[in-house]
C-alpha positions, 0 to 999 in steps of 0.5 A: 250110559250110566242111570240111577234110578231111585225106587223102593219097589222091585218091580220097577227096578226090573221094569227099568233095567229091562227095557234100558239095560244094554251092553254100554249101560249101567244102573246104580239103584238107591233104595231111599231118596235120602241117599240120592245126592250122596250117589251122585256125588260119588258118581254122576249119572247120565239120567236120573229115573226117579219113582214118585215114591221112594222110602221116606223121600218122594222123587218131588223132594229129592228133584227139588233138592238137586235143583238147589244144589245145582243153583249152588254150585254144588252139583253137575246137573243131572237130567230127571225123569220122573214116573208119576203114579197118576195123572194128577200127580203130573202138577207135582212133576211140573213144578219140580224141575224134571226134564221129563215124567211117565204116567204108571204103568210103564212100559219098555218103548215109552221108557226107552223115548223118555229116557232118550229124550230127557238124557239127550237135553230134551223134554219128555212128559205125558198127561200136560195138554198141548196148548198147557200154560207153562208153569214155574218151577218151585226152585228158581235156579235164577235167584242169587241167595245174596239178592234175597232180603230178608228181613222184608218177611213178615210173621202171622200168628194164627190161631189153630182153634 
């Protein structure tokens, strides 16, 4: 199995690549979430593992801009697990169309359920009660950009003072 994980700290990076590293696996790791698309374009992953945080783009953001690039063809889809620094941040994952999060601090057993699930099309995800109403995504891979009028949006002018 082939991972990118996207972090800029070191000790998730030897968390991560402990627990899931084996004989047929391998890592590629982006130290900035700008770079992310560009990574996947070269080579694309088996599972995605992306921190909450990542240089000057979260994981939310680089989800969601993987999401829209999916919906335009423009890339494989690509499975995403994403780790959470708390559990109010789990919102932030719902919505970004991640097939799975864990809640930090991590360890190798939950690392390895999550990274199987999520790479085996199934879900993963922690701190969402079990009768939890289910949530949109904020990208909507259903929507064709043509369907979309756009001249029925409206411009407010809001005074800042």
């Amino acid at each position: 199995m082939h991972i990118l994980l996207a972090t800029d700290a070191d000790w998730i990076v030897d968390q991560v690549t402990n627990a899931l590293g084996g004989d047929d696996d391998s890592f590629t790791v982006c130290r900035e979430g700008r770079v992310v698309t560009q990574q996947i374009e070269e080579r694309t992953p088996d599972l995605a593992i992306f921190d909450l945080q990542i240089g000057s783009m979260g994981g939310m953001a680089v989800t969601m801009a993987l999401r829209l690039d999916e919906s335009a063809d423009l890339l494989a889809h690509v499975p995403v697990l994403m780790l959470l620094d708390r559990v109010a941040d789990v919102h932030l994952a719902r919505r970004s169309g991640a097939e799975g999060w864990l809640i930090k601090p991590l360890d190798s057993l939950r690392l390895k359920r999550a990274a199987k699930a999520v790479a085996g099309g199934d879900s993963y995800t922690e701190g969402v009660p079990v009768d939890a109403v289910p949530v949109e995504p904020m990208v909507d891979l259903g929507v064709d950009a043509s369907d979309v009028d756009v001249e029925s949006s409206e411009e407010e002018t809001v005074d800042a003072g």
